[in-house]
C-alpha positions in Angstrom: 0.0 0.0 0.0 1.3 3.5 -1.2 2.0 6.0 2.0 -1.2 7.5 2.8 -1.3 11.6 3.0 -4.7 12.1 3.5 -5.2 14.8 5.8 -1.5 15.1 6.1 0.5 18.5 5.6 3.0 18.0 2.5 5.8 20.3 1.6 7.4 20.5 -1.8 10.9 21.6 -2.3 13.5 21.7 -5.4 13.0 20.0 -8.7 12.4 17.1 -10.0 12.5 15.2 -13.9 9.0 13.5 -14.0 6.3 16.6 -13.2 6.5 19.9 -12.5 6.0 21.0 -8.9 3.0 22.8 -9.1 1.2 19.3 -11.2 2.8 17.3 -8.1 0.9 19.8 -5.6 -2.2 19.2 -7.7 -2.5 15.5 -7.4 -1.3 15.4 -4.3 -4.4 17.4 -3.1 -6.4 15.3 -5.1 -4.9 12.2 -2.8 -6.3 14.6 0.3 -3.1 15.9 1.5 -2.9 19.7 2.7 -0.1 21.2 0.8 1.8 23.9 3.2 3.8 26.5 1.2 6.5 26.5 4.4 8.2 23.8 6.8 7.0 23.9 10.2 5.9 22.1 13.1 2.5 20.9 11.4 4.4 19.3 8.4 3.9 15.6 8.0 6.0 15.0 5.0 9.1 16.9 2.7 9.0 15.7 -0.8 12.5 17.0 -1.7 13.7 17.1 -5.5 17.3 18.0 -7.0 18.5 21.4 -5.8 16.6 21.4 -2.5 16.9 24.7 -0.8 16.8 25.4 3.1 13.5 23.8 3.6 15.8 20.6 4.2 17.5 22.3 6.8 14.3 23.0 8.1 12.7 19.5 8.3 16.2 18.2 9.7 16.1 20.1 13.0 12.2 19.5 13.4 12.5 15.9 12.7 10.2 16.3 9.8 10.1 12.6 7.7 12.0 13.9 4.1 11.3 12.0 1.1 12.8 12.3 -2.6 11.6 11.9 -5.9 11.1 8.0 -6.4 8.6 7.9 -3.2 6.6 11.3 -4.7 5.9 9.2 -7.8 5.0 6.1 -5.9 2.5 7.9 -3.9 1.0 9.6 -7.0 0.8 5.9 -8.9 -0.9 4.5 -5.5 1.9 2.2 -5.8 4.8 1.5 -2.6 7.1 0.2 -4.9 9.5 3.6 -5.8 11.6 1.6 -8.1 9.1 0.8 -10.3 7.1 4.2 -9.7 10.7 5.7 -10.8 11.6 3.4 -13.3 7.6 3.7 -15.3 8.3 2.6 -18.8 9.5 5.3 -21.3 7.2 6.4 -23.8 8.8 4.8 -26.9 10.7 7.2 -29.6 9.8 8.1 -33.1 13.4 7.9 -33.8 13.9 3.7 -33.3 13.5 1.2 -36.0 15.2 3.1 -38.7 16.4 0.9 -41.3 20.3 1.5 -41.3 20.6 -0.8 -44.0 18.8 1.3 -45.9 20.6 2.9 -49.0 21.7 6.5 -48.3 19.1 8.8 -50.0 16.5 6.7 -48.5 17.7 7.1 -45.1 18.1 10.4 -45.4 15.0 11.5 -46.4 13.1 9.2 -43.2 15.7 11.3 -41.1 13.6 14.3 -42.5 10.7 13.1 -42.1 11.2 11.9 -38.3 9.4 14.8 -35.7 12.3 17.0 -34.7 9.9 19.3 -33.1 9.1 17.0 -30.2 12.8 15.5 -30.1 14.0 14.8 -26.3 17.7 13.5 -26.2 17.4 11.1 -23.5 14.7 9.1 -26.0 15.5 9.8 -29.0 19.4 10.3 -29.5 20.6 6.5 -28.5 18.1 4.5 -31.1 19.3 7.2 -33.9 22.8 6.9 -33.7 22.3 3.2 -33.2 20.8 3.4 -36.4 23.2 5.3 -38.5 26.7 3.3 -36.4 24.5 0.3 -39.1 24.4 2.1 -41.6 28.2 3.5 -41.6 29.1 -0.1 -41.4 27.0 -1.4 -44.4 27.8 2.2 -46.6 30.3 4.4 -45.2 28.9 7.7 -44.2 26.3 9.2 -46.2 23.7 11.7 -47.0 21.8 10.2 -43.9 24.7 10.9 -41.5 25.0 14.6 -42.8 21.1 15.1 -42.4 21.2 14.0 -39.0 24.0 15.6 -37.6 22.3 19.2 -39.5 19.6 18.7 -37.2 21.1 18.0 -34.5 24.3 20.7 -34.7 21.7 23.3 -33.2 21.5 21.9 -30.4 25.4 20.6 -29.6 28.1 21.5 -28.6 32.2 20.8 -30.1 33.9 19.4 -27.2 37.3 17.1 -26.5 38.4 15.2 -23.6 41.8 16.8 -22.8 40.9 18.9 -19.2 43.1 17.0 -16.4 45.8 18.7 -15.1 47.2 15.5 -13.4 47.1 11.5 -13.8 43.6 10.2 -13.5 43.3 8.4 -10.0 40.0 7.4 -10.1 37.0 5.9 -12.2 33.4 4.5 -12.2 31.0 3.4 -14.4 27.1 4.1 -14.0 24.9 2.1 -12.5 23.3 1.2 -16.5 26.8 0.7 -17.6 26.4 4.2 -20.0 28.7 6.4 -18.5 31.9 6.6 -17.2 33.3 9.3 -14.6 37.2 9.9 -14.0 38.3 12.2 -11.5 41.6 13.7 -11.0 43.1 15.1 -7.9 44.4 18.9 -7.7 47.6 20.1 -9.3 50.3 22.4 -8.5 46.7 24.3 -7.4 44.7 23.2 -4.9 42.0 26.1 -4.9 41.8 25.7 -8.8 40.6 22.1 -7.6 40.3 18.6 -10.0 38.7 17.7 -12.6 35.5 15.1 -13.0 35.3 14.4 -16.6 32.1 12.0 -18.0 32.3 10.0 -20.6 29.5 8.5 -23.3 30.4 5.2 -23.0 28.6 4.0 -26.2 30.7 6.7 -28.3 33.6 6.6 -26.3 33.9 10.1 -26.1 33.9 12.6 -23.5 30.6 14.8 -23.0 31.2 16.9 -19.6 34.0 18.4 -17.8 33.8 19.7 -14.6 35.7 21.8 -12.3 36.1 20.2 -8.7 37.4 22.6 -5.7 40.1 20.7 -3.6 40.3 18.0 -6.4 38.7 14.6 -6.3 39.8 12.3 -3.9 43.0 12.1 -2.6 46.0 9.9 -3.9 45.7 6.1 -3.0 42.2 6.3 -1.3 39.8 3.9 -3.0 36.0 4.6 -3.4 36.6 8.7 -4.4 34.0 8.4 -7.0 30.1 6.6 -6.6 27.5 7.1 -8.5 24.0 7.2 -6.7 22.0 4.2 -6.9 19.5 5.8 -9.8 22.7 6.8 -11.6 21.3 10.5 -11.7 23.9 11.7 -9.7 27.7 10.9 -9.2 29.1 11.3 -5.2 32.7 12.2 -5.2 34.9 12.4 -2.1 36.5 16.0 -2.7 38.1 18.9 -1.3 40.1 16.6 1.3 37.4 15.5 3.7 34.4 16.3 2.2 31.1 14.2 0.4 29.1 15.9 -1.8 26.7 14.5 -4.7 27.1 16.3 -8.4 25.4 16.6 -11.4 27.2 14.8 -14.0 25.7 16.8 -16.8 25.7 19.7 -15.5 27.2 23.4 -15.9 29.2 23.7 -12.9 31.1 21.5 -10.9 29.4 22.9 -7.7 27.6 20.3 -5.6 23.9 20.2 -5.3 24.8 19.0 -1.8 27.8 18.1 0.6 28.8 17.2 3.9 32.3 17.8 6.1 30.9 15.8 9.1 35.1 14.5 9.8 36.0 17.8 12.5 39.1 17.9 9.7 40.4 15.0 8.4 43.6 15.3 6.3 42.2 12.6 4.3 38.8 11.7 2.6 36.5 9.2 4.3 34.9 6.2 4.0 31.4 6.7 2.7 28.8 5.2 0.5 25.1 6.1 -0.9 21.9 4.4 0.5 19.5 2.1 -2.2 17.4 5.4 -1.6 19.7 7.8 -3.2 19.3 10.0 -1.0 21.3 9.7 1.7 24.8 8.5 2.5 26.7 6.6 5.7 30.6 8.7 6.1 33.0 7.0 8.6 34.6 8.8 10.8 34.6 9.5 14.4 31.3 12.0 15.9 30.6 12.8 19.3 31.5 10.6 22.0 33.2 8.6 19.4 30.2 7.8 17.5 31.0 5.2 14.4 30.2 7.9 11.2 27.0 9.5 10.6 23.9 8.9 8.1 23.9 12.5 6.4 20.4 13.0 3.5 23.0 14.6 0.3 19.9 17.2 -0.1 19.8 21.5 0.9 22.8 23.6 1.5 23.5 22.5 5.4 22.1 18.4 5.2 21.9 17.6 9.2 24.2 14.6 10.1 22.4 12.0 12.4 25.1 9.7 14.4 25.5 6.4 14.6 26.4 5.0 18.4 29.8 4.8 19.8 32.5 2.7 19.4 33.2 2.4 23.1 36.3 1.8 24.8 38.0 -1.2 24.8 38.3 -1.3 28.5 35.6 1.6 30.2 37.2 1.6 33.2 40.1 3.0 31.2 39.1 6.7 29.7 42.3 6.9 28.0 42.0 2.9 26.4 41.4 2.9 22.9 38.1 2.9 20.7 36.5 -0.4 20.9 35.7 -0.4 17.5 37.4 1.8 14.5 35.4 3.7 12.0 34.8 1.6 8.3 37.4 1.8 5.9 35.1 -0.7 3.4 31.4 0.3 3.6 27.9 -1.7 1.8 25.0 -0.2 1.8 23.0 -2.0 -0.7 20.3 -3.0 1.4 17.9 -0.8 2.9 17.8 -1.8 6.5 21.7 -2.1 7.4 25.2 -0.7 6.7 27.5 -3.3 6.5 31.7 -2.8 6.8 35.0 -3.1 8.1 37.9 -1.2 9.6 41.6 -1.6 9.1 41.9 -3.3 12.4 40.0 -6.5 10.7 37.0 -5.8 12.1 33.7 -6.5 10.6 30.1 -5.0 12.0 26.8 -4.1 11.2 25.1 -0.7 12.3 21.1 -1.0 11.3 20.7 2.1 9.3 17.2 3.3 10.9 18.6 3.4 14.4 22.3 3.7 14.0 22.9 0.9 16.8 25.4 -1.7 15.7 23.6 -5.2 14.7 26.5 -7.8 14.9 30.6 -8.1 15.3 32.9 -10.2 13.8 36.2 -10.6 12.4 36.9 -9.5 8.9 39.6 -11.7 6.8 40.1 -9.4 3.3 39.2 -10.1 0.9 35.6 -9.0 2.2 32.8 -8.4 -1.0 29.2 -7.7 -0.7 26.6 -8.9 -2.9 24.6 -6.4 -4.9 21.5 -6.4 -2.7 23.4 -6.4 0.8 21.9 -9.7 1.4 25.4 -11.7 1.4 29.1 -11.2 1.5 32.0 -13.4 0.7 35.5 -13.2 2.0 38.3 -15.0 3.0 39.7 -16.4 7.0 41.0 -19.6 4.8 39.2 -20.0 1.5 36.2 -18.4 0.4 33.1 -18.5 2.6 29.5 -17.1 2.2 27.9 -15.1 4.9 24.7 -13.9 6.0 24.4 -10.2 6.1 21.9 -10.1 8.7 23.8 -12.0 11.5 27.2 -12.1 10.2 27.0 -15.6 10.5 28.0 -18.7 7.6 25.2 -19.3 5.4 26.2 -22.5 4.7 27.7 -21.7 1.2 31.7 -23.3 1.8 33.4 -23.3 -1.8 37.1 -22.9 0.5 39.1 -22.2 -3.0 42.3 -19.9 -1.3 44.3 -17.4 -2.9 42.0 -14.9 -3.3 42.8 -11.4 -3.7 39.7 -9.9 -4.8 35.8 -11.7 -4.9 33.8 -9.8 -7.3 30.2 -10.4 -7.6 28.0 -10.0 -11.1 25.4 -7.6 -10.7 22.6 -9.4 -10.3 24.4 -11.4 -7.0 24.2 -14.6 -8.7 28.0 -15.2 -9.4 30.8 -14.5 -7.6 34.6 -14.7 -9.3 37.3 -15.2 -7.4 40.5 -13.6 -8.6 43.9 -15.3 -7.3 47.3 -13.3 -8.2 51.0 -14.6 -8.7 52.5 -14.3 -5.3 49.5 -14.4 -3.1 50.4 -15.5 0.2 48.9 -18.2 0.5 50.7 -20.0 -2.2 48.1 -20.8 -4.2 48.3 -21.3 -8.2 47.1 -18.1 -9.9 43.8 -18.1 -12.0 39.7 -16.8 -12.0 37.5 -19.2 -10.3 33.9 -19.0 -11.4 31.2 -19.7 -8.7 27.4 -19.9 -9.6 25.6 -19.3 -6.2 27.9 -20.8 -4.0 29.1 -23.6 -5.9 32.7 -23.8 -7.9 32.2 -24.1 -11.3 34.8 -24.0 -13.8 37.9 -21.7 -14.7 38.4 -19.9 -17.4 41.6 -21.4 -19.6 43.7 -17.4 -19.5 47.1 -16.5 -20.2 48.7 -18.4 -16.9 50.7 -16.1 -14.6 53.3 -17.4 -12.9 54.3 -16.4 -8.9 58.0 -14.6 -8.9 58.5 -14.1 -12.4 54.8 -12.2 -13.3 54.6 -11.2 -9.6 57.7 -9.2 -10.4 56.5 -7.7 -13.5 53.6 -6.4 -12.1 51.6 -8.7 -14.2 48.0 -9.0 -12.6 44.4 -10.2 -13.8 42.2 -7.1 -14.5 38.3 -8.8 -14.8 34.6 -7.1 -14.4 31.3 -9.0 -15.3 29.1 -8.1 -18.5 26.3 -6.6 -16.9 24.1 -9.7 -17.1 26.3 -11.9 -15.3 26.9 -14.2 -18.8 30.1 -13.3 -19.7 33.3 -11.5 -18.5 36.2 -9.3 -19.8 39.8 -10.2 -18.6 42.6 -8.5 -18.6 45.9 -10.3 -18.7 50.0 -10.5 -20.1 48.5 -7.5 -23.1 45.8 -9.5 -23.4 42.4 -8.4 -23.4 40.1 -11.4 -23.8 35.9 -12.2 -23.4 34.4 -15.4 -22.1 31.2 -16.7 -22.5 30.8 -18.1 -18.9 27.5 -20.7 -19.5 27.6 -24.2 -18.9 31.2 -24.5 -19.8 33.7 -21.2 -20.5 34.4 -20.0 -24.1 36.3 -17.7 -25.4 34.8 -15.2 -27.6 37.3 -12.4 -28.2 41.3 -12.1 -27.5 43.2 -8.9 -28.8 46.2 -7.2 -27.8 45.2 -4.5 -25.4 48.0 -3.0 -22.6 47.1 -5.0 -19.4 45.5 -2.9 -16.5 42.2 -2.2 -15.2 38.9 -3.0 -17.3 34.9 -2.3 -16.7 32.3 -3.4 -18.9 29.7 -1.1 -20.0 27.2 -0.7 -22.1 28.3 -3.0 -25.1 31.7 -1.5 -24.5 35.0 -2.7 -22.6 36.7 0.5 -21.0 40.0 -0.3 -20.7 42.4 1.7 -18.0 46.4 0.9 -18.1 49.5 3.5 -17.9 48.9 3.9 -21.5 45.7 5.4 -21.2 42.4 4.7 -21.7 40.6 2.9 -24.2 37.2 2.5 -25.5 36.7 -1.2 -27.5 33.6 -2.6 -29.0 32.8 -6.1 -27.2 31.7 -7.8 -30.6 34.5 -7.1 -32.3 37.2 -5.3 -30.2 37.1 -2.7 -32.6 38.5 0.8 -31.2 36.3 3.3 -30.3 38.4 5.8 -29.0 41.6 6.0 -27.2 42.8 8.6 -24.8 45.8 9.9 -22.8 43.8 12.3 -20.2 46.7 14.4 -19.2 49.8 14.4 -21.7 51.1 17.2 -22.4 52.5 18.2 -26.1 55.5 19.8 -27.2 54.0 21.8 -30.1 52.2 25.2 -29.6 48.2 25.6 -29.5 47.2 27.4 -33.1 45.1 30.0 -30.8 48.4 31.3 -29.6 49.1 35.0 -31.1 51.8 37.2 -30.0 52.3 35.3 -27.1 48.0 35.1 -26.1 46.0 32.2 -26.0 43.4 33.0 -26.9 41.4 29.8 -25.9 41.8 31.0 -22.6 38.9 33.1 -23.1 36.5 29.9 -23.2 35.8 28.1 -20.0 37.8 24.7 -21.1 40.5 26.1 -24.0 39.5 24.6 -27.3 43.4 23.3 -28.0 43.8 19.6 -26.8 46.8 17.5 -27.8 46.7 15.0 -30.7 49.8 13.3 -29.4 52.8 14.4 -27.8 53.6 16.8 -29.7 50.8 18.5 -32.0 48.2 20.0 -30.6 44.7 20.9 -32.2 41.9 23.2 -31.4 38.0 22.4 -31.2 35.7 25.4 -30.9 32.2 24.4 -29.3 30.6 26.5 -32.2 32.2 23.6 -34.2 35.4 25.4 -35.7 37.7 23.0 -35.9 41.5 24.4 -36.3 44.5 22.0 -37.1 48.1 21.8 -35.6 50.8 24.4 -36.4 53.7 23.9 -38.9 52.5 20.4 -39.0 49.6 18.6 -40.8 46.4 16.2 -39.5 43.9 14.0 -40.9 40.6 14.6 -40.2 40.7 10.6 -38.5 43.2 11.7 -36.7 41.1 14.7 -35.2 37.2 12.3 -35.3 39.4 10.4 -32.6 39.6 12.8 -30.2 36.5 15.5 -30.5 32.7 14.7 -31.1 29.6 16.9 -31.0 28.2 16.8 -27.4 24.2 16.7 -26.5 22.9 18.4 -23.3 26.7 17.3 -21.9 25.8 13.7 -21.9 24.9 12.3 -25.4 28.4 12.4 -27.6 27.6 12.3 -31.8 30.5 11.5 -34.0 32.4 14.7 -36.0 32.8 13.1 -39.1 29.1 12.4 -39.8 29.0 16.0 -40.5 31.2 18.5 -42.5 34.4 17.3 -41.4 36.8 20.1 -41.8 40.2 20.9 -40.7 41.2 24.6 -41.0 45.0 24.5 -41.2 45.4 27.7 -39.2 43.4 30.1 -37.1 43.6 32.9 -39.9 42.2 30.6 -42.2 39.5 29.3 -39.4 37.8 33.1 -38.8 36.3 33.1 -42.5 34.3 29.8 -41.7 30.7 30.9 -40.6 30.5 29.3 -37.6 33.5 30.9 -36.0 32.4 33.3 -33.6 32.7 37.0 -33.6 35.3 37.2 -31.3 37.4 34.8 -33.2 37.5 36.5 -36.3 38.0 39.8 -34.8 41.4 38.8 -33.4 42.6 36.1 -36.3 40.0 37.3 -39.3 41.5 40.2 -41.8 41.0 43.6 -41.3 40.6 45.7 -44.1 43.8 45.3 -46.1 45.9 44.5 -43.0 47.3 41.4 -43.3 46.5 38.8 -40.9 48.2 38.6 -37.5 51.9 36.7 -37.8 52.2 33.7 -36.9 54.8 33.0 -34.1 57.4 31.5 -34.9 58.6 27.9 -33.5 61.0 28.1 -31.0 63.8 25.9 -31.4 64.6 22.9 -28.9 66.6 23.0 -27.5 67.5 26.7 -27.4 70.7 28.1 -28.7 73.4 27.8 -25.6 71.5 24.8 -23.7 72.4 21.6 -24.5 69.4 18.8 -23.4 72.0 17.9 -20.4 72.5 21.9 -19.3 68.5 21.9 -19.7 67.9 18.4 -17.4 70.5 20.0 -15.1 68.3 23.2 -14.1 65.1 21.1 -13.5 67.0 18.8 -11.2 67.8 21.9 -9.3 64.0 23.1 -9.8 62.5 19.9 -8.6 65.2 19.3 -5.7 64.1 22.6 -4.1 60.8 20.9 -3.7 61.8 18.7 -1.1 60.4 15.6 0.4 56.1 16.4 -0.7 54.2 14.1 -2.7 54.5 16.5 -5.7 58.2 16.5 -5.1 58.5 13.0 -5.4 56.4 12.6 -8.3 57.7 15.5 -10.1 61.1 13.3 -9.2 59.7 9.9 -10.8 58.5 12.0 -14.0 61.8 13.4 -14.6 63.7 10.1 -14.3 61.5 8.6 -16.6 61.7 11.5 -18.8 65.8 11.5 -18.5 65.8 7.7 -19.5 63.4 8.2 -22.5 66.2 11.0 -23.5 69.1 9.1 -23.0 70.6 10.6 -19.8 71.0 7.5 -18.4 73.4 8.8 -15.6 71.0 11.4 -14.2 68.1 8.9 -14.6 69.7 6.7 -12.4 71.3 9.4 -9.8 67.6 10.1 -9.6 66.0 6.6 -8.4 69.0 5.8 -6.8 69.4 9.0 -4.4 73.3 10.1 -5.6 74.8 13.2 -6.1 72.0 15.8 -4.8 69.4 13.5 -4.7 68.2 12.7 -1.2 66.8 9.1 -0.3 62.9 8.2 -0.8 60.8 8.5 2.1 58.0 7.2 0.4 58.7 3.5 -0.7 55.5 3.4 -3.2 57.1 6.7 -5.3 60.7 4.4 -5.3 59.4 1.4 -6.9 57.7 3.2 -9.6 60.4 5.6 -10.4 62.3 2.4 -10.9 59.5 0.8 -12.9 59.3 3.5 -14.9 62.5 4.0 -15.7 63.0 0.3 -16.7 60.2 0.6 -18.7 61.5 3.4 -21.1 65.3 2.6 -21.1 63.3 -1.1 -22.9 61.6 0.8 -25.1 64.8 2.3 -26.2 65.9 -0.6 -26.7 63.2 -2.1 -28.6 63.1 0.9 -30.9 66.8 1.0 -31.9 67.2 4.4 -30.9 70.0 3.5 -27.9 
């Protein structure tokens, strides 16, 4: 039965996607509720939408029940079950079943004829591209693509995916496997913040970049990025210690809502989002060390409500330790309980209505949670199943050992238990397939061996296809897909840099040191490739007497094409190529597209695919905007502005070794910081890819005026690193 506001005082507040506010008041005094304009103490019920104001500070300190969008729309439908109230069936699009076999002329014309004047993106965007990705296959591009992409320039945007100022840290697909988020920490800048870029997964391309004061995350803490439950929002640990929830596709990279709830942590915490998306659990320490706090991510000043307290472990002691230690490892997938452990290996339960902790046990890592919080798996000496209600055995004992990670498919049903080279327990390497609870079979992969792979770094990279079937594994510069039914089989196996890989929507996202990679699953064709953060050596062609003029724009138009030329984009769809150097137009479709709304990305070449070969030339294209051709377009008879001249590298009187020998000094005076020490690795690297072996290795090795590492995780990889290139020297024939 739906909640029941008759006679009951409801309060509206921000917005939400379904209905508009006032339509929501309407039928919700048709229900027989009284609809108050104010909170106050005669409100029964806050129905709070995105961008909720101070009426959610209101209802928090008068204990007022708040509720979000999904329950509004249950209570309308006369239905208690939100998800399906949220989730009502689309209406379906005029744009699907288009025949992208279709010759080219024909196509193009039942493009025309399709009813632009009622076209949403969300709908009708996905089923048209789908359409003419066919039809590019069966003719090339054609007529049709050009028709489409006319209609659609209106209302799009030229974008590219080059807006990190540092190595990407973090990223997360959505919860329908459509998007992708990556988040950077700060720079040399910390008020200028991070970045959180989004990516269309289908199109591989980026569609939103966003600003993030105090960057995203913080080096080598997991979990920085989440996105809510109904994938409308992403939740990003930011700005050192704080949790907020963002817009995705939004204009700004200011959150709708955000909590510092840590009394100053030099380090994010532990959180994660309730099935509800509305609230979330952060773990830290509150009052009378209470374990974290549930905090509802809605109004400028959300109201933390804590959990009970740890305790001491001996009370007659007031100086003993805490009892218990706040969650390092947090579930919150089902309703009724918040399920974690702490880096002391302990494992407990707090029930999320009350806050009271449900059970205690003893955590052995790996520790994984199924999907719906009813389960978790982990490790004391094998794999074993528990019950998430009494932390308890459930009776499921598979006792396979090795395991470093236990990752479930999404629908709980399948758990895979990864076991890497070197793992302390001795066991053989490999990915063990379980089908609810019971072993089943293991997947015949490139075998990695303890010592010699353990040494390389070699690991298994794996995530599920989203319907539990199949899997994507990562392994040796591998990149492989099994069908995982009654026996495994292999159904693709291409050479792809080993590292981290997610499977989306029909896509594998692929995340090594060489960037990342979009691939098709059918075919493990590429979709796109990108290196977030190089840097290139050649100048941007909106530079003019020393001026950049993409500066001007909020993101600068000029990305890099590799590491040296570098291109320009403008969103008005002015597309400019490198200086004193020459691209294809592939070359530039692989790293720009036409973005919808910031979320739906549209391939450039369907369209007029031109490359301007300098900005001069660029301001007599129509689309350029005014102030572009007012500082590159003619004047009159003036000739058009010089073009600055390359600057020589390396400049007359430096030699590459007098050049290396003033950054050593630079970075040196940096001292012992975590930019110091990366800045450190990066110039040994960059040393060996040069040749300076000597300095390379004064660098890694701490001679001459290098001091020793104090960080033991920045050694190894300067060392790495360095290996790395001085082989690729090798390999190339250049050394």
């Amino acid at each position: 039965m739906a909640i029941d506001v008759r006679g009951k005082t409801v309060v509206l507040t921000g917005t939400f996607s379904k209905l508009k506010r006032a339509e929501a008041e309407k039928q919700l005094a048709a229900l027989g509720a009284k609809i108050g304009g104010s909170v106050g103490k005669t409100t029964h019920i806050l129905f709070a939408g995105e961008k909720a104001g101070s009426k959610i500070d209101a209802a928090g300190r008068l204990g007022i029940t708040v509720l979000g969008e999904a329950e509004l729309m249950a209570v309308l439908a006369g239905d208690d079950d939100s998800d399906g109230a949220a989730g009502a069936e689309a209406a379906v699009s005029g744009f699907a079943g288009l025949d992208g076999n279709a010759p080219g002329p024909a196509l193009a014309a039942a493009i025309e004829a399709l009813p632009w004047d009622d076209f949403t993106a969300d709908r009708d965007l996905p089923p048209l591209r789908e359409a003419l990705y066919a039809h590019e296959a069966a003719h090339g591009i054609t007529a049709a693509h050009r028709a489409a992409t006319a209609r659609l320039r209106p209302h799009a945007a030229l974008g590219h995916a080059h807006g990190h100022d540092v190595e990407v840290e973090w990223s997360e697909l959505s919860p329908d496997g459509r998007f992708l988020a990556t988040g950077s920490w700060v720079g040399d800048d910390y008020d200028r913040g991070g970045v959180l870029q989004i990516w269309d997964v289908r199109a591989g391309r980026c569609v939103n970049l966003l600003r993030i004061h105090g960057g995203v995350g913080w080096p080598d803490y997991g979990g920085c990025i989440q996105w809510r439950p109904d994938g409308k929002r992403v939740g990003l640990a930011f700005d050192t210690n704080g949790v907020g929830s963002f817009d995705p596709f939004g204009k700004t990279g200011e959150p709708d809502s955000c909590a510092y709830v840590t009394d100053g942590w030099s380090r994010p915490p532990s959180w994660a989002w309730s099935p509800n998306s509305r609230d979330v659990y952060i773990a830290c320490w509150g009052p009378n060390l209470a374990l974290g706090a549930i905090v509802p991510l809605v109004g400028r000043r959300p109201q933390p409500r804590w959990c009970e307290s740890a305790g001491l472990s001996d009370p007659s002691d007031p100086n003993s330790e805490p009892r218990l230690q706040p969650l390092k490892g947090i579930d919150w997938s089902h309703p009724d309980r918040i399920v974690g452990y702490s880096g002391w290996s302990q494992l407990f339960a707090l029930d999320a209505k009350t806050g009271k902790i449900a059970w205690e046990a003893k955590a052995h890592e790996p520790v994984s949670f199924s999907p719906d919080g009813t389960e978790f798996a982990m490790h004391p000496a094998g794999i074993v199943y528990y019950d998430a209600s009494t932390g308890l055995p459930n009776g499921k004992l598979p006792m396979h050992v090795g395991a470093e990670s236990l990752i479930y498919s999404r629908d709980g049903s399948r758990l895979a238990a990864i076991v890497q080279p070197g793992n302390k327990w001795g066991a053989e390497p490999g990915i063990f397939i379980y089908d609810r609870g019971e072993y089943r079979y293991s997947p015949d992969v490139p075998a990695l061996k303890a010592g010699e792979d353990e040494d390389e770094g070699e690991k298994y990279g794996f995530s599920w296809r989203p319907d539990g079937r199949a899997a994507a594994i990562s392994v040796k510069g591998r990149l492989q897909i099994w069908e995982l039914g009654d026996k495994p089989n292999r159904l693709l196996d291409i050479a792809e840099p080993s590292g981290g890989v997610a499977y989306g929507d029909g896509v594998l996202v692929c995340h090594s040191a060489k960037g990342l990679a979009f691939l098709r699953d059918r075919d493990g064709a590429e979709i796109g490739r990108f290196q977030p953060a190089v840097e290139a050596s050649g100048e941007s062609p909106l530079m003019t007497d020393g001026d950049d003029h993409g500066a001007t724009w909020a993101w600068n138009p000029a990305f890099p094409l590799d590491g040296e030329r570098v291109a320009a984009a403008l969103p008005e769809g002015v597309v400019v190529g490198p200086l004193e150097a020459s691209a294809t137009a592939a070359e530039i479709d692989g790293k720009i597209a036409w973005v919808v709304e910031r979320k739906w990305a549209w391939p450039w070449r369907w369209g007029e695919a031109k490359v301007w070969p300098d900005a001069a030339a660029a301001a007599s294209d129509p689309a350029a905007p005014a102030a572009f051709k007012r500082k590159f377009g003619k004047k009159g008879k003036a000739a058009a502005p010089a073009r600055a001249t390359k600057v020589k590298w390396p400049p007359p009187g430096g030699s590459i070794d007098e050049v290396a020998a003033l950054v050593e000094q630079g970075v040196q005076t940096i001292g012992d910081s975590y930019h110091g020490n990366d800045y450190r690795r990066k110039l040994a690297e960059r040393m060996m890819a040069l040749g300076l072996f000597d300095r390379a290795a004064e660098a890694i090795e701490a001679r001459g005026n290098w001091k020793e590492w104090t960080d033991p995780w920045f050694a190894a990889r300067a060392h790495a690193e360095t290996v790395v290139a001085a082989l690729t020297l090798r390999k190339e024939g250049r050394r």
